[in-house]
Every structure is written in structure tokens, then in C-alpha cells.
N, C-alpha and C positions, 0 to 999 in steps of 0.2 A: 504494500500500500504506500502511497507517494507521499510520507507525512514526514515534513521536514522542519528543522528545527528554527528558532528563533531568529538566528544568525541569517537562517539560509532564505525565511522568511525574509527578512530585512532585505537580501540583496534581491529578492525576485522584486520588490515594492520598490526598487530603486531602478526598474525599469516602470515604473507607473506611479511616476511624481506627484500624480494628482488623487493618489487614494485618497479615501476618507480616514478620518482620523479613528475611528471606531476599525478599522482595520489595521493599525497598525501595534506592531508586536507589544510594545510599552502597554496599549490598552489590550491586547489581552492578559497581559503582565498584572495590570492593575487589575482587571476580572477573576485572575486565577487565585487573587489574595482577600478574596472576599465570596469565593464560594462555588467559581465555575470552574469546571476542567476545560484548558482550550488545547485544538488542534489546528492545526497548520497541513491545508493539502495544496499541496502545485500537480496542476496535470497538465501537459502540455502547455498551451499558453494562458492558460486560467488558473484563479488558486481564489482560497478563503479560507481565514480564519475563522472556525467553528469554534463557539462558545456551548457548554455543555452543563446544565444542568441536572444535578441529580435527583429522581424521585424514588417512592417508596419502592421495595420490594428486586433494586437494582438497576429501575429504569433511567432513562434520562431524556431531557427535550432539547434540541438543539437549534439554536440560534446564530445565524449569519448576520450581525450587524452591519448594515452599508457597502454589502458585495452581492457577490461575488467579482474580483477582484479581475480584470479582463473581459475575454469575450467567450463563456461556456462553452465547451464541444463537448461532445457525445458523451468521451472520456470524462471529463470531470464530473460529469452529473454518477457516471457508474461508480468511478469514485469514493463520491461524496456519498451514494447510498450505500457504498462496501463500509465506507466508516460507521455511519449512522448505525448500521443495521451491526455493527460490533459492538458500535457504544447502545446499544439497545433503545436507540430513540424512539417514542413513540411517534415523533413526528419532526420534524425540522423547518423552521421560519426562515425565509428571507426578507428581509427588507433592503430592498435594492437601491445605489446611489444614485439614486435618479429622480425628476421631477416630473409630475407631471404638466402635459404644457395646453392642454384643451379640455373640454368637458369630461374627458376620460382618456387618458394614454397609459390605461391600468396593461400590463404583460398577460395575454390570455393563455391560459391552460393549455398545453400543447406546442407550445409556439418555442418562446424563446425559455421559459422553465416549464419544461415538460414533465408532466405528473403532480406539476403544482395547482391551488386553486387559493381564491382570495380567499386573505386569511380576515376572520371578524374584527381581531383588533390589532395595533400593531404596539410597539415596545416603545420606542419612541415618539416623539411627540411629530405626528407627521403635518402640522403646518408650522411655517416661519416666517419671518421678514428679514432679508436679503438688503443688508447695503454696499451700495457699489462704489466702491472703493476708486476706482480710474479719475484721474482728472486733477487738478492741483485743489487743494484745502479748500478754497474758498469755493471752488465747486460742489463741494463734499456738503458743508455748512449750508449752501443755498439750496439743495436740495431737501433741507430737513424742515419739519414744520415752523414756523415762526418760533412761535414759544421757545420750543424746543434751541434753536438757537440762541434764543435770547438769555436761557436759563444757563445752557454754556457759558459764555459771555458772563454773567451777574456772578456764578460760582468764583471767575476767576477775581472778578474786582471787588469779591467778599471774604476774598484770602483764602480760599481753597486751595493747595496744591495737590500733585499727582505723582507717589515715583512706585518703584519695585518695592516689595515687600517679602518680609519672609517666615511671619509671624504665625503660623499656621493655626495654634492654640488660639490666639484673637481673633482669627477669623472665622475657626469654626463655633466660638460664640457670637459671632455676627449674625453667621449664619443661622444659629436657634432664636435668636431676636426676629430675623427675618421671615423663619419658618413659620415662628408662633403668629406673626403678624399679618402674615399673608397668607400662613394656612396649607406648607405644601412640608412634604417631607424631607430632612436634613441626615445625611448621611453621617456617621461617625469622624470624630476626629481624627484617628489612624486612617481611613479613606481618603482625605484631604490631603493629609502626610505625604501616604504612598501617591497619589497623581502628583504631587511637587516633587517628588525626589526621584518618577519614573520620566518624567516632559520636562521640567523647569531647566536640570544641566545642558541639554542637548538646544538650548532655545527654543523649543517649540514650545513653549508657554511660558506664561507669567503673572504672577500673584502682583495685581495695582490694589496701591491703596489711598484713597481720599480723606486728605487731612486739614484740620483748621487748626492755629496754634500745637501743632503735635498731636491730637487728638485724634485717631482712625474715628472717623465717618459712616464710609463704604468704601468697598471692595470686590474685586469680582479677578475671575481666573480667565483668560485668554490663552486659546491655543492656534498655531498658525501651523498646515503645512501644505505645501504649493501653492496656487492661487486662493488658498480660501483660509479663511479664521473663523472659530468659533468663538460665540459666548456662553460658556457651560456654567460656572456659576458663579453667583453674585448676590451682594448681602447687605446693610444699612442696619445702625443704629436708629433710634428715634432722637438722636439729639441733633442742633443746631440745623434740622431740614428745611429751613428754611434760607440757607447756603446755598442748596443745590447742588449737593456733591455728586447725585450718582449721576446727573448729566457731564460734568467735566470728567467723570471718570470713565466712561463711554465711550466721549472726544478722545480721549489720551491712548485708549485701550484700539482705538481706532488708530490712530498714528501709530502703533505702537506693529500695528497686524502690516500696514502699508511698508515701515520701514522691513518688514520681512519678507516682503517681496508679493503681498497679498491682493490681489483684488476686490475681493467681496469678503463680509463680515455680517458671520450667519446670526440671528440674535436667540435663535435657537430654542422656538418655541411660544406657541398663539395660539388660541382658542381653533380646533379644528370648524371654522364659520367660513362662508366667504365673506367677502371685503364689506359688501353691500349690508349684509347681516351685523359683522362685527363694528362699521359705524356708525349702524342705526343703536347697538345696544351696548357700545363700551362706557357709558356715562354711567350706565346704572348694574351694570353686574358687575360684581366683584372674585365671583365663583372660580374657583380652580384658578385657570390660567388667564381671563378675564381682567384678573388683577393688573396681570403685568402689559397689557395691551395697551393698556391708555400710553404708558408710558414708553414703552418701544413704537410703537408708530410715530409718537414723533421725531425720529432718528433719520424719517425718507426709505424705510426698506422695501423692497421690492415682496408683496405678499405671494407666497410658496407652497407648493402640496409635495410632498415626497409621495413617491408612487406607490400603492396599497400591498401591505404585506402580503407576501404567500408562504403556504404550508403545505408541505405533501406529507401525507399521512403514511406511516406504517403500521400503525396499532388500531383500526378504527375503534372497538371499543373502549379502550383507554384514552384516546384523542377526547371523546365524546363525554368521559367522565372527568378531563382536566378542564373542559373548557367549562363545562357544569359548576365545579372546582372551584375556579377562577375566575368566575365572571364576578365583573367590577373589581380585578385584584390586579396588580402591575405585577409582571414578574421580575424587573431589580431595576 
């Protein structure tokens, strides 16, 4: 079976500069130390990273995050079921790097993932807004709502500044301020840890932190690689918000993804609504991810669908008793 390791992973992804970052070995690295077994398959000119979850009785479900990594032949998918079907998956998810670009450019059954079918939910947060990075600064800034500029701007001439941080312990109590506040779930402090000590040396991320008089603020984690950067997490106090930190910190985090050679900066996560939907009701929900919408739209991002999971099943009865299982549950 073609399962290769870290290393050998790393060099096949160095012919495909522009994976996703959920593909690359560090985040399976940091997956493996919080509860998944991963696997690494290259077959011919395709490969992915398989994330593997363990269930009762010896089972386990397997998860493609953001690949498969090339262009699938025949080989790979046999593969990838020679794996599965060792690791006893009951079933195996993809969620593929891709967007969708019309009313539907979902991957049909048969076609390009053969034996898949859409899956009812996905793992990730399949909408975003997308800022396009190209153009000099003041392009960037004109692009974004009024406010939203303006609150930039006010943070900086109310003595906000912005640098690297390395504080990890203060920010994952940012983060439980942020959770309790907003209402969404905050991962461990050794989680935090291990993503800064698996991405932060190699430069593909960085912990900013927004301060007044020395005081952290807010904070949020940026990762960058090839044309694209994420915003994966980020957190605020309740004190002096009326500064406006977590807009200068945004700006900064922004400049920060451009000096790395980025184009676009994923903000990475909005209300699955469309556009028309989510401006008719960002004023008055707060719910789930609702929260954070008023305040990322005004950054100018291009609003996004990632294209609908799929799952090809190997266990029908057992598929049909995790989904039972887990309905309304995230799996990590």
C-alpha cells in the first residue's frame, strides 16, 4: 500500500504549492495529538492525507480534509479504499478544495468521486468571505465597508498597536472570554500550544496581538501558504472596545499574509445563508456564526461556498447509526 511518510509527504506537497493548509503534514501533526490517527497515500499523481477516527468496537470514520490533493485516477481511489477498508472505516468524507461557482457545481456520484454521494453535513464551516489581497493598500482599504475603514483608522489614533506574540497561556484565556461571549467552543490550551510550535517556526503563521498601553486586547492566529491565508482563530477581551482593536488587528494580520506572498485572506467562516438572506438578517441574529458576520463583512470579502461534502459508505448499517448518533454533533 503507497503510505508514505511525513517527510515524503512534505516533498510530494512541494510539487503543489497551493494545497490547503488542512492538508499539510504539521496539521495532520496537530490532529494526531488530539485524537486522530493520520495517513499519508500518494498514488501516482494524486495523494491525501487521511484523518482517522476511532469508534466503538475497533471501527473508525475517515476524513479527507481539503483534498484530495491533485487530480484522482482510478489508482488512488483503489487505494484509498485498500486503506479505508484496513482501517475499518465505516465510511470516508471528503471535502474537496474547491468552490462552488453557480447554483450548484456540487461533484456528482460517479463522475469525478466515484462511489461517493453528498454527504448531509460537512466538518467544516462550508461558507466564507474571501479578501482579495492584489492591488496596493489603499486599494485593499477602499474596498472595505466605510465603517469598517474608518474603525481601522480610529484604533490606530487611539493608540492601538499590533506586533507578534507568543503568549499562548493569554491567549487561550482570550479565547474562553471570547467563547463565553459569543457562544462557540474553545479548544484546550495544549491545542493552541501545539498549532504555534507545529506552523509558527517554519513562518506559516503567527500569533498578533492588539494592545493599548501594554494591555492585550485581541488576538487572532494567521496562517499563510501559497497564494492564500487563513483566519482560524481569534479572540477579544471586553475591555477598552471601544478602541477598536480587533479591526487594526485584521489590517495588520492582513499585511502580514500579503508580505508572505498571499493573495487572498480566507476569514474563514459565515452563516451557511446567501448574501441576500445574510443582509437582510445580520442586524438581529446573533446565533452560532451570525455573531461574527456583522463584523467580517465589513473587511470587503468576496462571499464563498466550499463545495458539498461527500461520503462513500462501506458499512451501510453502521453509517446509518453514526449519522442517527451525531446528528447536531461536530465531529472535532
Amino acid at each position: 500500500m503507497p503510505e508514505v511518510s511525513a517527510f515524503q509527504w512534505d516533498e510530494f506537497l512541494s510539487r503543489h504549492p497551493e494545497t490547503h493548509l488542512l492538508q499539510t503534514s504539521a496539521w495532520g501533526d496537530l490532529k494526531a495529538a488530539f485524537g486522530w490517527d493520520v495517513a499519508r497515500l500518494v498514488a501516482e499523481e494524486s495523494g491525501a492525507q487521511v484523518l482517522f477516527r476511532r469508534l466503538p468496537l475497533g471501527f473508525t470514520l475517515a476524513y479527507i480534509p481539503k483534498g484530495p490533493v491533485g487530480k484522482p485516477s482510478k489508482g488512488f481511489w483503489d487505494e484509498l479504499d485498500r486503506l479505508c477498508h484496513t482501517r475499518r472505516a465505516i465510511f470516508v468524507k471528503i471535502e474537496p478544495d474547491e468552490w462552488e461557482t453557480g447554483a450548484s457545481n456540487l461533484p456528482q456520484s460517479g463522475s469525478r468521486y466515484p462511489g461517493f454521494q453528498h454527504s448531509l453535513h460537512n466538518i467544516q464551516p462550508p461558507r466564507t468571505l474571501v479578501v482579495d489581497l492584489e492591488g496596493d493598500e489603499d486599494q485593499i482599504l477602499a474596498h472595505m465597508k466605510q465603517k469598517t475603514r474608518y474603525n481601522v483608522r480610529l484604533a490606530e489614533k487611539k493608540g492601538v498597536s499590533v506586533r507578534a506574540w507568543d503568549d499562548i497561556p493569554a491567549f487561550h484565556q482570550m479565547m474562553l472570554i471570547t467563547g463565553g461571549r459569543d457562544q462557540f467552543g474553545v479548544h484546550s490550551e495544549d491545542y493552541y500550544h501545539r498549532v504555534y510550535e507545529l506552523f509558527q517556526p517554519s513562518g506559516s503563521c503567527e500569533l498578533l496581538v492588539a494592545e493599548y498601553e501594554n494591555k492585550p486586547l485581541a488576538a487572532l492566529m494567521v496562517f499563510a501558504r501559497g497564494a492564500r491565508a487563513w483566519y482560524l482563530y481569534g479572540a477579544s477581551t471586553d475591555e477598552e472596545r471601544n478602541r477598536m482593536p480587533t479591526y487594526l488587528l485584521q489590517w495588520i494580520a492582513m499585511r502580514w499574509a500579503r508580505s508572505k506572498g498571499c493573495r487572498e485572506y480566507d476569514l474563514w467562516g459565515v452563516p451557511d445563508e446567501d448574501e441576500g438572506r445574510l443582509e437582510a438578517q445580520f442586524t438581529e441574529r446573533r446565533d452560532g456564526l451570525w455573531g461574527v458576520y456583522r463584523f467580517k463583512r465589513g473587511f470587503g470579502g468576496e462571499l464563498k461556498r466550499a463545495a458539498q461534502a461527500q461520503d462513500k459508505i462501506y458499512n451501510h448499517l453502521l453509517y446509518k447509526l453514526y449519522l442517527q448518533r451525531m446528528a447536531g454533533r461536530e465531529l472535532a
